[in-house]
C-alpha positions as CSV (number, residue, x, y, z in Angstrom):
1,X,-3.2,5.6,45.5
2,X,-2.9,9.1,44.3
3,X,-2.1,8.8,40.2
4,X,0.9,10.7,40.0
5,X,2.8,8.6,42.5
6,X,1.5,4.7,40.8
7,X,2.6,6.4,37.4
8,X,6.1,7.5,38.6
9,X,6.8,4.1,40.8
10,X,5.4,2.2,37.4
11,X,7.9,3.9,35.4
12,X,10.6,3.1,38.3
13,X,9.9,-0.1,38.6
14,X,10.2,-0.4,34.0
15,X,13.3,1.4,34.6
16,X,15.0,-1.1,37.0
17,X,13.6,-4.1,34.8
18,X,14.6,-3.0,31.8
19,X,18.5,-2.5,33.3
20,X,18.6,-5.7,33.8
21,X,17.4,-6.7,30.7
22,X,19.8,-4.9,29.1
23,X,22.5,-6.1,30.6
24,X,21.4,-9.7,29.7
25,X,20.7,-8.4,26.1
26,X,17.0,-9.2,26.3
27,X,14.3,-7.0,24.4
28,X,13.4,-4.1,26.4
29,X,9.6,-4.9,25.7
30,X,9.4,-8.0,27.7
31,X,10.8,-6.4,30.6
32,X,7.9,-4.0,29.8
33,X,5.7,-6.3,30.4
34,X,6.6,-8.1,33.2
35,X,6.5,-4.8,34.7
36,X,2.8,-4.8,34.5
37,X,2.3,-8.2,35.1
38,X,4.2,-6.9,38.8
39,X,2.5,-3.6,39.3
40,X,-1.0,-5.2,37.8
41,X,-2.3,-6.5,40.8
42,X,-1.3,-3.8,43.1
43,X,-2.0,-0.5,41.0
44,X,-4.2,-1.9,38.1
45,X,-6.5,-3.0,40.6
46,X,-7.6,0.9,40.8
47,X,-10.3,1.2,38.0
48,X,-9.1,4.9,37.9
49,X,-5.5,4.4,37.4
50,X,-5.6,2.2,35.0
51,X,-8.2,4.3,32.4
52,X,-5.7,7.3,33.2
53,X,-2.7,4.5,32.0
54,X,-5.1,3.8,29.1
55,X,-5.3,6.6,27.6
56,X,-2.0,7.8,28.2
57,X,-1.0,4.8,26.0
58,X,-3.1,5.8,23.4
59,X,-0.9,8.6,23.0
60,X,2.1,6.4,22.2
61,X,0.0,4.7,19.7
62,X,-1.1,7.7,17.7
63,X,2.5,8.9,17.9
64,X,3.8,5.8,16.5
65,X,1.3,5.5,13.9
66,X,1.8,9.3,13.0
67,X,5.9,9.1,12.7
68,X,5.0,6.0,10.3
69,X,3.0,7.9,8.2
70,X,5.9,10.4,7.8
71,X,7.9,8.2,6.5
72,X,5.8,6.8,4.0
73,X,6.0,8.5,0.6
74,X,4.3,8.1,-2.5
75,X,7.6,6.2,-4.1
76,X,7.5,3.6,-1.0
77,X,3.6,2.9,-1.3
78,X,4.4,2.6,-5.6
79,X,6.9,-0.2,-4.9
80,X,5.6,-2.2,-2.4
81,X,1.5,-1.1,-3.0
82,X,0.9,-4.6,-4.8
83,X,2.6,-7.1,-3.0
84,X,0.8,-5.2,-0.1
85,X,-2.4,-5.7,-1.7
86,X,-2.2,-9.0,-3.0
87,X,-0.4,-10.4,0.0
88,X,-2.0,-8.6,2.9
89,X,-5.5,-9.9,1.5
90,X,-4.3,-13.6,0.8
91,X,-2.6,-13.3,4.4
92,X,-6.1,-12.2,5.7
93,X,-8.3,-15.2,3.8
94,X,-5.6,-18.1,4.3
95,X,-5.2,-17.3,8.1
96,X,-8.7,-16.5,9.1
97,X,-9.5,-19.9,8.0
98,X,-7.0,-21.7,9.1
99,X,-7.3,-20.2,12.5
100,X,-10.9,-20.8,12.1
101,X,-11.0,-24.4,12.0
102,X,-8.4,-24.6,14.5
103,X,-10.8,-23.0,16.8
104,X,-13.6,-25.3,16.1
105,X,-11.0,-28.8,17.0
106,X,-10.3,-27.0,20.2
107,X,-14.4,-27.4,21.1
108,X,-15.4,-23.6,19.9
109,X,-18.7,-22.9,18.7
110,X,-19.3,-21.6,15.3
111,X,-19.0,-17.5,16.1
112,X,-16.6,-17.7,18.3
113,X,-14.2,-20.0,15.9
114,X,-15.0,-17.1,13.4
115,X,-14.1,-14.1,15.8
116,X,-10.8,-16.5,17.1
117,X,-9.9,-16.8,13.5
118,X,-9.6,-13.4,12.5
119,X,-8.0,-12.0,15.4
120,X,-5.1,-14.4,15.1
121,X,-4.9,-13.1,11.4
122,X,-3.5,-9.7,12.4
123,X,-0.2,-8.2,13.8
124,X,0.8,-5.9,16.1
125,X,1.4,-2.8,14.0
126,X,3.2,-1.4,17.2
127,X,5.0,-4.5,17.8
128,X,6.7,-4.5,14.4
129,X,7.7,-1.1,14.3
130,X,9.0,-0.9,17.6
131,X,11.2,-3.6,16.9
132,X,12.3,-2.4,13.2
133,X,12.9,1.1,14.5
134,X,15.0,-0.2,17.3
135,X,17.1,-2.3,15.0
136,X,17.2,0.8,12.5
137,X,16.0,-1.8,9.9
138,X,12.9,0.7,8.9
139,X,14.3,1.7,5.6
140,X,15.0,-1.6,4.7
141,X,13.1,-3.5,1.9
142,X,11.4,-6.1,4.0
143,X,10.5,-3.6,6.2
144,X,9.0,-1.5,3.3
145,X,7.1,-4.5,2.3
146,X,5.9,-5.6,6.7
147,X,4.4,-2.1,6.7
148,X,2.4,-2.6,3.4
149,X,1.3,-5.3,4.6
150,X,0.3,-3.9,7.9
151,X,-1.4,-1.0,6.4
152,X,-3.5,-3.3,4.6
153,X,-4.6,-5.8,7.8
154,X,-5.1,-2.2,9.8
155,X,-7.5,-0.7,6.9
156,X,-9.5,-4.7,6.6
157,X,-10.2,-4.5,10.9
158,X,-10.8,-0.7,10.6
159,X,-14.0,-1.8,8.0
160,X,-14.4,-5.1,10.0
161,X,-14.8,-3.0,13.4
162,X,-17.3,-0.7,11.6
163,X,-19.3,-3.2,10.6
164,X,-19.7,-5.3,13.5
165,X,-20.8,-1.7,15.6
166,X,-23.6,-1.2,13.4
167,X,-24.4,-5.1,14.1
168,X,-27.6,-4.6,16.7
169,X,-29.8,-7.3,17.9
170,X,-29.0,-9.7,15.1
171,X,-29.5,-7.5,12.1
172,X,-27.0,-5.7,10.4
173,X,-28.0,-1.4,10.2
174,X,-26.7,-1.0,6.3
175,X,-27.3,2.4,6.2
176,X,-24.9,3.1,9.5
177,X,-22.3,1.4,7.2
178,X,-23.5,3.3,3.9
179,X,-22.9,6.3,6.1
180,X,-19.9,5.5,7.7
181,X,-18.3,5.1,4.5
182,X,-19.3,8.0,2.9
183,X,-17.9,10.0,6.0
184,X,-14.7,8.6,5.3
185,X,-14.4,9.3,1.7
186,X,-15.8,13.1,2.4
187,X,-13.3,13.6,5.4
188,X,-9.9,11.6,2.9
189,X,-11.4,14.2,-0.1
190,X,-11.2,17.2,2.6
191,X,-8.0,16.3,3.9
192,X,-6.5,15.8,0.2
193,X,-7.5,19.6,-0.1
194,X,-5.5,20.8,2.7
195,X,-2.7,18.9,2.4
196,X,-2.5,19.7,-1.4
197,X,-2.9,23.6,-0.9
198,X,-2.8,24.9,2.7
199,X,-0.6,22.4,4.9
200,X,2.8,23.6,3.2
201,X,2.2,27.2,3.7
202,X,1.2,26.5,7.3
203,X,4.4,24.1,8.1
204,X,6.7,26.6,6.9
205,X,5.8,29.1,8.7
206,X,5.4,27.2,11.8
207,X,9.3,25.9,10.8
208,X,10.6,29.1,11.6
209,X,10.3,28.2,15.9
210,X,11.3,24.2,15.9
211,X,9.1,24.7,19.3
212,X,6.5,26.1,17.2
213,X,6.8,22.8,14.9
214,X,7.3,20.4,17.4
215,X,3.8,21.8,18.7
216,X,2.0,21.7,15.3
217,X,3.1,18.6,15.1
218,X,1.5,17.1,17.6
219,X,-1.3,19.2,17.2
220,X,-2.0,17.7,13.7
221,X,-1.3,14.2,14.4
222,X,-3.6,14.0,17.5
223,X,-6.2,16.2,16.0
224,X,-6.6,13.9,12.6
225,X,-6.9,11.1,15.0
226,X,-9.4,12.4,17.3
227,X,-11.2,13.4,14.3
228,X,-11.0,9.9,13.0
229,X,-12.2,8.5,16.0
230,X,-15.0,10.8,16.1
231,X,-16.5,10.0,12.9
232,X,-16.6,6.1,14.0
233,X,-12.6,5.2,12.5
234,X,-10.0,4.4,14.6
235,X,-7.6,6.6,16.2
236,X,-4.5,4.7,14.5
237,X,-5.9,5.3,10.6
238,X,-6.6,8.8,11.1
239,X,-3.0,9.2,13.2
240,X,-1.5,7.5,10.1
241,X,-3.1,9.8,7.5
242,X,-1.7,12.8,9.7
243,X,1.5,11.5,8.9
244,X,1.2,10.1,5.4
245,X,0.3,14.2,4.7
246,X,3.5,15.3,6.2
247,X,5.6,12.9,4.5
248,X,6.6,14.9,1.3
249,X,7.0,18.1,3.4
250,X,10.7,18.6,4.0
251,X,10.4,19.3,7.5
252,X,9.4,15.9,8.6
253,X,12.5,14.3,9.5
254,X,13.0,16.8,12.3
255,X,9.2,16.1,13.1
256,X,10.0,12.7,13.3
257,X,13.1,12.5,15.0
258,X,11.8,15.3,17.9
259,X,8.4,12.8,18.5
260,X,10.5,9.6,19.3
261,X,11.0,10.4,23.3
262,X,7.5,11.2,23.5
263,X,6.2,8.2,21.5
264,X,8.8,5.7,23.6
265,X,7.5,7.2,27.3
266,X,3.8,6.2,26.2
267,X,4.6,3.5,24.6
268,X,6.4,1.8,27.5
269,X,2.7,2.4,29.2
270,X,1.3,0.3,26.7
271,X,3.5,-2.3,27.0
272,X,2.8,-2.3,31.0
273,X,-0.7,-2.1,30.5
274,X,-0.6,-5.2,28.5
275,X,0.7,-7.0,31.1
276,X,-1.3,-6.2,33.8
277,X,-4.0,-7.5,31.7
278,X,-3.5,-11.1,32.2
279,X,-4.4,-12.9,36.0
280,X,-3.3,-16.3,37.0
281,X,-6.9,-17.6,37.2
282,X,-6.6,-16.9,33.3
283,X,-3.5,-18.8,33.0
284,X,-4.7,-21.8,34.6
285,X,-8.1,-21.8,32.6
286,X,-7.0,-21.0,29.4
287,X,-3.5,-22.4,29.1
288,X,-3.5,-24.7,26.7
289,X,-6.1,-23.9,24.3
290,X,-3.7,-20.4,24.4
291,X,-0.6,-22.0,23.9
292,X,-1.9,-24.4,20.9
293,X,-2.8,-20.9,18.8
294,X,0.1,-19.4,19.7
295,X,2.1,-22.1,18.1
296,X,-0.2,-21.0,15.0
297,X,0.4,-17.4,15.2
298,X,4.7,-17.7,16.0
299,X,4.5,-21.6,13.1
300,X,2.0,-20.9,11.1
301,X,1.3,-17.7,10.4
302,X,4.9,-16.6,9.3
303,X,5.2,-19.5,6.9
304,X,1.6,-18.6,5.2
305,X,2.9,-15.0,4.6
306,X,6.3,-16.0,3.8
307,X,4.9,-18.0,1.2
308,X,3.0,-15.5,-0.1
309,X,5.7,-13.2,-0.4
310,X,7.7,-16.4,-2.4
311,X,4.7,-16.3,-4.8
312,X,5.2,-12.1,-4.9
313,X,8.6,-13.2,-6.4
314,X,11.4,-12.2,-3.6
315,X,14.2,-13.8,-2.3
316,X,14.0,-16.6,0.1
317,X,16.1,-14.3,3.1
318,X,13.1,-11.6,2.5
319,X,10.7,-14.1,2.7
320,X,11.7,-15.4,6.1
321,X,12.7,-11.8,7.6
322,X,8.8,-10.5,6.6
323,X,7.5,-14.0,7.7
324,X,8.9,-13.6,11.0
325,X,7.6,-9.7,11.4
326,X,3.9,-11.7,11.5
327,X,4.6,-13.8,14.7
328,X,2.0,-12.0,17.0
329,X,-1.1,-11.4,17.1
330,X,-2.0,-7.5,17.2
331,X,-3.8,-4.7,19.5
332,X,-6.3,-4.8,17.3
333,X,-6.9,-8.5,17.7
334,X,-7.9,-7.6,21.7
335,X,-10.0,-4.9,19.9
336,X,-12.4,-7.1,17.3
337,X,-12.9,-9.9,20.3
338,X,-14.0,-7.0,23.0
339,X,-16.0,-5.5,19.9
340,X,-17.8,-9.1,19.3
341,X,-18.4,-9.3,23.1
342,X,-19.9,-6.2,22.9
343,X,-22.1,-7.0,20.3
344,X,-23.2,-9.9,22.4
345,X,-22.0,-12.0,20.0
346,X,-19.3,-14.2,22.2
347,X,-18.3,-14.5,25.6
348,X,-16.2,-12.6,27.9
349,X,-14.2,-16.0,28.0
350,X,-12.7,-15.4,24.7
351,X,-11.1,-11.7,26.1
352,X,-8.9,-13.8,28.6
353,X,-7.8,-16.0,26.1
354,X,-6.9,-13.4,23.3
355,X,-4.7,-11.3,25.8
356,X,-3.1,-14.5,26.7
357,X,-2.3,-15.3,23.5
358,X,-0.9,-11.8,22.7
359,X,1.4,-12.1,25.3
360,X,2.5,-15.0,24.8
361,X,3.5,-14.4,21.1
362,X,4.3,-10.9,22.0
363,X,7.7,-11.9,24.1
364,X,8.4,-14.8,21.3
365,X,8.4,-12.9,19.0
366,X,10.3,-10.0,20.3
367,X,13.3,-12.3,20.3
368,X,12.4,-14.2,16.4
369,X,12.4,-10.3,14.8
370,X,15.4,-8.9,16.9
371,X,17.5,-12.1,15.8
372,X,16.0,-13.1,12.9
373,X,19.5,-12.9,10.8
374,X,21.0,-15.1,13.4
375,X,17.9,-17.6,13.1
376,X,17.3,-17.3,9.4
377,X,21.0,-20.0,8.7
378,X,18.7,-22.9,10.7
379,X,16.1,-22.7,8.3
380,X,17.4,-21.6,5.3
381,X,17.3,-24.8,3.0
382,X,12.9,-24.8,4.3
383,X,12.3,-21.2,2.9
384,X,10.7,-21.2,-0.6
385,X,11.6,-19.0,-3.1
386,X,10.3,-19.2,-7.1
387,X,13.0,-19.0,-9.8
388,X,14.5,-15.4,-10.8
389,X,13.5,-14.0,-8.0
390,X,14.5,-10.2,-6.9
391,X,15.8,-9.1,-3.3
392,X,14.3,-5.5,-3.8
393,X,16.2,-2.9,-2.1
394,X,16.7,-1.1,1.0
395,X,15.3,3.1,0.7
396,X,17.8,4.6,3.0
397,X,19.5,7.2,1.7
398,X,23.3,7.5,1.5
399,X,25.4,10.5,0.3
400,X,28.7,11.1,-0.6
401,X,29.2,14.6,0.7
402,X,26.7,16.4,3.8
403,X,26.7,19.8,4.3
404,X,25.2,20.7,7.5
405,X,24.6,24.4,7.2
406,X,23.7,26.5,4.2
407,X,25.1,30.1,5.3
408,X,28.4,32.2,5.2
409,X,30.7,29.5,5.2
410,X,28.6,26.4,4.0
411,X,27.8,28.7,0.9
412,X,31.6,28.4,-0.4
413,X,31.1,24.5,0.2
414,X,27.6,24.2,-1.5
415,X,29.0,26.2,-4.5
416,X,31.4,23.5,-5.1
417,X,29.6,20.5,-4.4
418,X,26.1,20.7,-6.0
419,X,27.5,19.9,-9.0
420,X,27.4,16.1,-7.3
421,X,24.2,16.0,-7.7
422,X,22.4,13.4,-5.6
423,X,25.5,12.3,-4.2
424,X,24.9,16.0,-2.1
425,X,22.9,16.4,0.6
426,X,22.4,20.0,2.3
427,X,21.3,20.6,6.1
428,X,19.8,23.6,7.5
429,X,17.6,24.7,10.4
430,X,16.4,27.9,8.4
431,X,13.1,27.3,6.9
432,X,14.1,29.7,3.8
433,X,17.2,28.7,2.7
434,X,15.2,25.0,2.6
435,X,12.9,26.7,0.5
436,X,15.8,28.2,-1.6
437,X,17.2,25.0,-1.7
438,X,14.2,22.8,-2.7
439,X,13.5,25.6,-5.6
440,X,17.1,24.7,-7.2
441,X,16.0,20.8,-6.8
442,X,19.2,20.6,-4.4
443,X,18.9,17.8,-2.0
444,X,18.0,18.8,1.4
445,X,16.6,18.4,5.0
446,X,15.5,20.5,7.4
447,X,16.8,19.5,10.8
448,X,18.6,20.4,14.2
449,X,21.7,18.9,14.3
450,X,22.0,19.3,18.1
451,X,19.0,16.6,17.7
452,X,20.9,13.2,18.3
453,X,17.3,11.4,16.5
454,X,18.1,13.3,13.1
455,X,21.9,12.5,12.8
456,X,20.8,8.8,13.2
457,X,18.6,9.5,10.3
458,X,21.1,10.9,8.0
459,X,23.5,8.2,8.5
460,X,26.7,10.2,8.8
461,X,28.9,7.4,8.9
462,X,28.4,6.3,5.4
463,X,29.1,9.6,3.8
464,X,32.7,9.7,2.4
465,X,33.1,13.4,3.8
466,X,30.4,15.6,5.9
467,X,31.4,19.3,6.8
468,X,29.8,21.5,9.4
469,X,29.9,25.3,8.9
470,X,28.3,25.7,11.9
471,X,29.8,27.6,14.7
472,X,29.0,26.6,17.8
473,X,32.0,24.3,19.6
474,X,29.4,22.0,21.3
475,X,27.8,20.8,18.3
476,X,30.5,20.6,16.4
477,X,32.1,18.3,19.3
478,X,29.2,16.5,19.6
479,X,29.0,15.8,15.6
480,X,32.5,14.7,15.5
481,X,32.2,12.0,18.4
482,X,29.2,10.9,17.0
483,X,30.8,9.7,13.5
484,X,34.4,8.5,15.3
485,X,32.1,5.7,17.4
486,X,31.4,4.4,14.3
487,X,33.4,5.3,11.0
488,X,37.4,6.0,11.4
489,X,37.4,7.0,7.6
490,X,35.0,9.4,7.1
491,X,36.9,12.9,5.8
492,X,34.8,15.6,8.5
493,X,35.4,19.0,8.2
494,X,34.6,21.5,11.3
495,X,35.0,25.7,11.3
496,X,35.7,27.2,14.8
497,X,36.3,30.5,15.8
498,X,38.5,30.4,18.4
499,X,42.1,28.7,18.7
500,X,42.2,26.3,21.7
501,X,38.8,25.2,20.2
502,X,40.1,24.1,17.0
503,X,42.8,22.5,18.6
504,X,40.0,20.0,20.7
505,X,38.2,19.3,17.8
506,X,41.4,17.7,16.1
507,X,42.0,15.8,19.3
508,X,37.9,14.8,19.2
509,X,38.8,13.5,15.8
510,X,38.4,16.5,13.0
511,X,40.0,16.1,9.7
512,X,40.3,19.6,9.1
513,X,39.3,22.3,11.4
514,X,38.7,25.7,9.4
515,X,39.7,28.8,11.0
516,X,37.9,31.5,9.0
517,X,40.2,34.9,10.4
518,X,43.3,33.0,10.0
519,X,42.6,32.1,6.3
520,X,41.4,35.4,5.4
521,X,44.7,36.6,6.2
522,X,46.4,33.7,4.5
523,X,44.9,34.2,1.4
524,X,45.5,38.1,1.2
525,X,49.6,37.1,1.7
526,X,49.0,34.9,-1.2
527,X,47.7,37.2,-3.3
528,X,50.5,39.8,-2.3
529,X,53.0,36.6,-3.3
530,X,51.8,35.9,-6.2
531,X,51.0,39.3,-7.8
532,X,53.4,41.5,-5.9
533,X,52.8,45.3,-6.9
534,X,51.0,44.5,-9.7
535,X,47.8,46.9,-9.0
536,X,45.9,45.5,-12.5
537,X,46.3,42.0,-11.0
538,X,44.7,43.6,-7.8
539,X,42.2,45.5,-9.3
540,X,40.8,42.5,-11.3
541,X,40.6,40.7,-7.9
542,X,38.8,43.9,-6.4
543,X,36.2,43.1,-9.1
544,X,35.7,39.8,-8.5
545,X,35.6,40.0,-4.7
546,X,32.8,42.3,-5.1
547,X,30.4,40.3,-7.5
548,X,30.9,38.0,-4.8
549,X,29.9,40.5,-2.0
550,X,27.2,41.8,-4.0
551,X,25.8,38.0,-4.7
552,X,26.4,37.3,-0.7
553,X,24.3,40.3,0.1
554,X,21.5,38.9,-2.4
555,X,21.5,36.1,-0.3
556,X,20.9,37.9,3.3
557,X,24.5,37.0,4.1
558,X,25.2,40.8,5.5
559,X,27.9,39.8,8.4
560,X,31.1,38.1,7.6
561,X,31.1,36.8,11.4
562,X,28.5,34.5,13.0
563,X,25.7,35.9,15.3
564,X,26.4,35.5,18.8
């Protein structure tokens, strides 16, 4: 079958699925994945197709992995970097044996019980941030404290993996791993380097065409990981690191928010090749050995890391919500028991029943981390928590007052507000006056907000007032509408140009529409009101009027108009 036409009628075949699902309120993963467990035997079938569907699935993966690396910053990694440590290993130590001898009473032999036991360990990095991101939960503190704890099981297989390819023939080649590792410490040295003195001057200048950034974006994120990959790392660490050094660059919310699409089409590849991965001749074989450690992974596990968090010192409601985020088993998993086969050090058996388990625990869980406040009542009084502890807090970032453009009109507004402080948040698409503003230590972001990803982010509807001094009707309409679905109290102020257009934002739901031509002329009636022929009175606003002009022009603002 020709490639183009088993992609498009896989992606038909998602779409109809995942309608349905939907409708019943079901994850859209699962349907996902029944989709390849349809299309499997039909298209997979074509060694062909399915690499092509491979690797186009790796692309979702580096994607993902990159946008979490943006929004990692140093302050996140500070607060949660110890529980992440502490927990992640005892996680890794705890389950691994556990999981171990759980393998050996199902009739495993000794390596293979080994293998088994740390591949159940470790969670779907994809999985969990899928989910979190679809919930918009990522900013929240047990999220903060999942990812530490993924980072940690990602960097332990990443080592693991390197380890058992320099395994050969029964001995162990030390010097590959001496080498290895000093190729990784080299290449994080290098990187540190640019990203310390180059990568800002390149971003910004590449900020200037949001096409131009959306490319360099990729560009970056994809390079670092093919770079990784080349130098025997994974793909995911080194897409990771290209995020982490993008994170404290201003620009990478609108990074972020233009990669999502991308990252969701492969993604849903992913997904579909997962399913098509499992046969019923597996099923049948390795049912119930697959079924008794995924009762581990979905029982289990989540109550060994929920403990551990307990120990940590957080609330019992954190506990469970981070337990439950652990209730798969992860990509990687598939990964270290093909990497073990490989090495001739199991059998292909064990591959069957790995991706088994992965589904299996893959759909439960799906469900236990979308509904886990609607679970979390039913087991409540059996969550432990130790005396004084803390609940942590969520990182999202909520202000009183957004100002979405900087220029002309938004200057009058940011003149007045910046005395709030952090309360203040500032939005422009104009890489300079971001650079302006981040000299003054103003808060700010650098964003589109035609770009329906980067409103989300900003969170609109919890800001007591946001103003737009941009001119165009369209977004301004589309701005409006967005906050009214979800806050009736927010104070939003809009400027329009034209009449019958500030007349359909009030009906869209404006507060206040300004009409800048109307309340020039308003303003000089006042003035002839209130000082009538008083020329000194004049004169001294003549002189004022033109420090003002004089500090406009400083600023580049030339035209009292917008460009068309």
């Amino acid at each position: 079958m020709d490639i183009f036409v088993g992609i498009s009628l896989t992606i038909v075949i998602a779409a109809v699925i995942a309608s349905i699902l939907q409708k019943l309120k079901q994850p859209l993963i699962i349907g996902h994945i029944i989709t390849g467990l349809i299309v499997g035997p039909y298209l997979f079938a074509n060694l062909q197709f399915k690499e092509i569907v491979d690797s186009l699935s790796q692309f979702g993966i580096a994607l993902l992995l990159f946008i979490i690396g943006l929004n990692l910053s140093l302050k996140v990694i500070k607060e949660v970097g110890r529980v992440a440590l502490t927990a992640g290993l005892g996680q890794i130590v705890i389950t691994s044996i556990a999981g171990y001898w759980l393998a050996r009473l199902l009739g495993f032999d000794t390596t293979t019980a080994s293998y088994l036991g740390l591949a159940l360990t470790f969670s779907s990095t994809i999985i969990i941030m899928k989910l979190l991101s679809d919930k918009k939960d990522l900013s929240k503190f047990y999220s903060k404290i999942s990812i530490g704890l993924l980072l940690v099981q990602d960097l332990f297989v990443s080592v693991l993996l390197i380890g058992i390819s320099a395994f050969n023939g029964g001995t162990t080649n030390w010097a590959t791993i001496l080498f290895t590792l000093l190729k990784g410490i080299f290449i994080f040295d290098l990187i540190a380097l640019f990203t310390i003195y180059i990568l800002p001057r390149l971003s910004a200048s590449f900020a200037k065409s949001q096409e131009f950034l959306f490319l360099f974006s990729i560009a970056w994120g994809l390079g670092l990981a093919t770079l990784f990959h080349s130098l025997g790392f994974s793909m995911e660490i080194g897409a990771l690191v290209a995020g982490v050094t993008l994170s404290t660059s201003p620009y990478h919310f609108e990074i972020s928010s233009k990669l999502r699409p991308l990252r969701d089409f492969f993604i849903i590849l992913f997904f579909v090749l997962l399913g098509s991965r499992i046969t019923l001749a597996g099923v049948s074989t390795f049912l119930r050995p697959a079924l008794i450690l995924s009762a581990f992974v979905i029982i289990i596990k989540p109550v060994i890391v929920a403990l551990l968090t307990a120990f940590a010192g957080f609330k019992k409601k954190i506990n469970f919500e981070v337990g439950v985020n652990f209730s798969q088993v992860s990509e990687f998993s598939l990964v270290l028991i093909i990497a073990g086969v490989s090495a001739k050090q199991i059998s292909g058996d064990a591959v069957t029943l790995i991706t088994l388990v992965s589904l299996i625990t893959i759909a439960i869980s799906s469900y236990l981390v979308l509904f886990n406040r609607k679970i979390y009542p039913f087991f409540q009084h059996l969550i432990f928590e130790r005396k004084n502890s803390k609940q942590g807090k969520a990182t999202a970032e909520n202000y009183d007052v957004i100002l979405l453009g900087c220029n002309r009109v938004g200057y009058d507004f940011f003149e007045t507000f910046k005395e709030l402080g952090n309360e203040f948040l500032v939005v422009d698409y104009d890489p300079e006056v971001i650079r302006r503003l981040t000299e003054l230590g103003i808060n700010c972001r650098y964003g589109d907000a035609d770009d329906n990803e980067f409103l989300d982010e900003l969170n609109l509807d919890k800001a007591k007032m946001v103003i737009s001094s941009i001119p165009d009707f369209e977004t301004n309409q589309f701005i409006v509408s967005k906050i009214r679905e979800t806050s009736k109290e927010t104070i939003i102020m809009m400027i329009s140009h034209e009449v019958d257009e500030a007349i359909d934002l009030y009906e869209a739901g404006a507060t206040y529409v300004i009409t800048p031509h109307f309340l020039g002329g308003k303003y000089a009636s006042m003035l002839i009101s209130k000082y009538g022929f008083d020329a000194k009175k004049f004169i001294i606003e003549k002189e004022k009027h033109i420090k003002e002009l004089e500090k406009r022009r400083e600023l580049g603002h030339v035209r009292a108009v917008p460009e068309s």
